[in-house]
N, C-alpha and C positions, 0 to 999 in steps of 0.2 A: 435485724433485717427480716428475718422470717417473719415475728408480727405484724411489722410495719405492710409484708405482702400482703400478710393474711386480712391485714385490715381493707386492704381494698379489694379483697373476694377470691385470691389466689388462694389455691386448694395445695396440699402436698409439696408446698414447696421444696422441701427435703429431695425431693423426687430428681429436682433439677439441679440445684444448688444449696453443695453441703463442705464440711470443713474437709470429709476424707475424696470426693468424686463428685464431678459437676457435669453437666450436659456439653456435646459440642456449643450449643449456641453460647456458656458461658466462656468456655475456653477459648473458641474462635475471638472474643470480643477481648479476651486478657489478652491474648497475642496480638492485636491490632488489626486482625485478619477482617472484622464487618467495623463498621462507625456504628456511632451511636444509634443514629435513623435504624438501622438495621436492626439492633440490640433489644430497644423499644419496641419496634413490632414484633421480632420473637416474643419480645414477653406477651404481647396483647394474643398473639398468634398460641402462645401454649393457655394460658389463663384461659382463652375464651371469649377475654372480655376485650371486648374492640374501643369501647368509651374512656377508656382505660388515657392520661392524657400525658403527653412528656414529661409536663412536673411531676405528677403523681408519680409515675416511674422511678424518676432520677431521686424522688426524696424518698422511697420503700429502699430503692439499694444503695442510695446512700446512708440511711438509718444502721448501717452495720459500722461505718467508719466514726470514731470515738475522738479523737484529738490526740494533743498531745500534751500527757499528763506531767502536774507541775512538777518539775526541777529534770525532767530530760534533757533539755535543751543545754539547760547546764552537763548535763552529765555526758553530755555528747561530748561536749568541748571537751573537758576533762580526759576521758577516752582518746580521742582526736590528738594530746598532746602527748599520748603513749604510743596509742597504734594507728596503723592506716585501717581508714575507715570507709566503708563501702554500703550502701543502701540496695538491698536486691528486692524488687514488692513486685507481685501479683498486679496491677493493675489495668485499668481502663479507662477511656475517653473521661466518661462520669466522673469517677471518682480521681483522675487527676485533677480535672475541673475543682472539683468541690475542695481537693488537698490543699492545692494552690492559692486557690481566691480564701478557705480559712486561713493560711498561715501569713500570707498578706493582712486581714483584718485585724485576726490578733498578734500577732510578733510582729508585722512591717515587714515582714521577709518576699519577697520575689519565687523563694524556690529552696529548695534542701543544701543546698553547696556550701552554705556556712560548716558544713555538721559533718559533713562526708566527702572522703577524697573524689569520691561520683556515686552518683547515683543512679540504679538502672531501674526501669521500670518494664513490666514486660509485653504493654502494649506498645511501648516503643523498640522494643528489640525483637519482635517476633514470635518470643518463646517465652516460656511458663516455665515457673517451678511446678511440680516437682522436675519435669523432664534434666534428664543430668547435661544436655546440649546449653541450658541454660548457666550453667554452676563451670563446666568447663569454659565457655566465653569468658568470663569474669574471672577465673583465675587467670586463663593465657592471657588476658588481655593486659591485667597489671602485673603481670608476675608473683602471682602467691603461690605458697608451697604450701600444698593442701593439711598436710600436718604443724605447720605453725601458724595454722586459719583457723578462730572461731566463725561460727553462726551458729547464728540466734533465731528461733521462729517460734512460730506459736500454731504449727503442723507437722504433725509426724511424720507423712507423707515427705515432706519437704528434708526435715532431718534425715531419713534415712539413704534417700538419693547422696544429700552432702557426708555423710557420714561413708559411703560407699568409695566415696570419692576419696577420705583419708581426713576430713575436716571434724576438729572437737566440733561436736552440736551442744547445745541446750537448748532443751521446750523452754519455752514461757507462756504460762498460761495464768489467768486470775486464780486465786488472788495473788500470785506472786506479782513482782514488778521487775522493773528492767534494774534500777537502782538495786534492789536488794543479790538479785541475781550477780550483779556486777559486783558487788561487796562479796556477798558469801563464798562465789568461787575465787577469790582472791585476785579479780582482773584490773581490780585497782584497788590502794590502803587508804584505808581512811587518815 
């Protein structure tokens, strides 16, 4: 995502949006707080560059979103027929967009619901990770007891809120994978 800015003449990106702290304007847009219109001219409005045009935009931040690597979807299900399973993501207008309309293209799927007992997203609930307002919702709401809870991210920020809370964490980060992760801590046997 950061190249993909830079390539259309955004300076610093770092500046505004990064894996540890992001600008109001990103966070307001994770929590559902401005739409897209909005989001889009922040960007033109910090960049500078006003010519700057929706697609351009929506395809720089969504160059950060990767897919969904092969044999997850199996390994969900798998998962799924041991534990209850819950989807917490960061996201935005944009990049549900683009979630959605990929996993339609390629799997024929409509949405995540095959994979997870719910799924929350945090432009539709108001609230972001890390914020720990976010991590209690989702427990009270299905009834987890925070010490027989994994999560799983790929921010430390985010871990140590859950971890605060009483929940096993694990990072994942490249190169590991969710599959190996899942094997080596022993949350499913081969």
């Amino acid at each position: 995502m950061e190249s993909a800015f830079s390539e259309l003449g955004i300076k610093n990106v770092r500046d505004y949006y990064g894996h540890r702290a992001q600008t109001k304007l990103f966070d307001d847009f994770e929590q559902g707080k401005i739409p897209a219109k909005a989001f889009r001219d922040g960007i033109r409005e910090i960049s500078g560059i006003y010519s700057l045009t929706d697609t351009q935009i929506d395809a720089a931040w969504n160059a950060m979103l990767i897919g969904v690597m092969d044999g997850n979807h199996e390994l969900l299900l798998d998962l799924k027929n041991e534990y209850r399973l819950f989807l917490l993501s960061n996201n935005n207008e944009i990049h549900y967009g683009w979630i959605m309309d990929y996993l339609k293209n390629n799997f024929d799927l409509d949405d995540n619901t095959a994979f997870f007992e719910k799924d929350y997203y945090s432009h539709l609930m108001g609230m972001r990770k890390p914020n720990i307002e976010i991590f209690q919702f989702v427990l009270k709401e299905n009834g987890l007891v925070p010490d027989e809870t994994v999560f799983i991210d790929d921010s430390p920020q985010h871990l140590k809120t859950a971890s605060e809370l009483g929940l096993k964490t694990y990072l994942l980060t490249k190169p590991d994978t969710l599959y190996d992760l899942i094997y080596r801590e022993g949350l499913l046997k081969n």
